[in-house]
C-alpha positions, 0 to 999 in steps of 0.5 A: 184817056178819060182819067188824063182829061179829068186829071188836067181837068182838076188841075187847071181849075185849081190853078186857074186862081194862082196869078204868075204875075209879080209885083213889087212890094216894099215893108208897108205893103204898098205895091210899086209899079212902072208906069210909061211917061213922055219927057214932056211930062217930066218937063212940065211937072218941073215947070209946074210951079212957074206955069201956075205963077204965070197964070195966075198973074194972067188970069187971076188967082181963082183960075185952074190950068192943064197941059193941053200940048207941049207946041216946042222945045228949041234950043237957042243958040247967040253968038253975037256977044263975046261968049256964046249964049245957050238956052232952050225956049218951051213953048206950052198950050195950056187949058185955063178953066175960071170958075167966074164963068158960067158952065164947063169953059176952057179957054187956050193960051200959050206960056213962053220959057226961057230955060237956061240949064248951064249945060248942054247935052250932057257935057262935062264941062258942066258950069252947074253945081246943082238944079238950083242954079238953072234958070227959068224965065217967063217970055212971052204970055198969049191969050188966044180967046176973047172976053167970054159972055157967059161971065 
């Protein structure tokens, strides 16, 4: 019974260092691993480019911005015209940080889009051609602080 204990014994310790794990690794020998991400990170990384724009015009080419929430993703829907129209509102919190301020101060304000896709839940009756042909129009832009006196 002793040998069998030691026997076990050995072997754990001599496999103790090999890993079961498996990643993926491709010819420059960098590894590939899946990490979780929501749809709202997608969303914004896409609207990433029209943030920064409205921002800037906002505040001022100096500032930076963060993703502080997604607050909603509404699909609008007119049929007051001829031909119904279809578009999805976002509605963003964004942290804005101005490095003309005095210490760590971020300030919240809320960016407004109109995304027009040219589709709807997938449909086939697809009137796009590319990504390109989506729309994305700033709305409305709200400051939800005061003048800062640290400036």
């Amino acid at each position: 019974m002793k040998k069998i204990i030691s026997s076990l014994l050995i072997v754990l310790i001599v496999l103790a260092p090999i890993s079961f794990v498996s990643a993926e690794v491709d010819l420059s020998g960098t590894t590939k691993k899946e990490i979780y991400a929501a749809p709202e990170e997608l969303l914004v990384d896409i609207l990433n480019p029209y943030v920064t724009d409205a921002v800037q015009k906002e505040c001022g080419d100096e500032v930076t911005w963060g993703l502080e929430r997604v607050n909603n993703i509404t699909l609008m829907v007119d049929h007051t015209g001829s031909k119904s129209k279809r578009w999805y509102e976002v509605s963003l919190t964004v942290k804005i940080n101005n490095p003309n301020v005095k210490g760590d101060y971020w300030e919240f304000d809320t960016v407004t889009f109109d995304i027009d896709p040219k589709t709807y839940f997938g449909s086939s009756e697809v009137e796009r051609k590319n990504i390109n042909d989506v729309t994305v129009e700033l709305t409305d832009y709200t400051h939800h602080h005061g003048t800062n006196d640290n400036k």
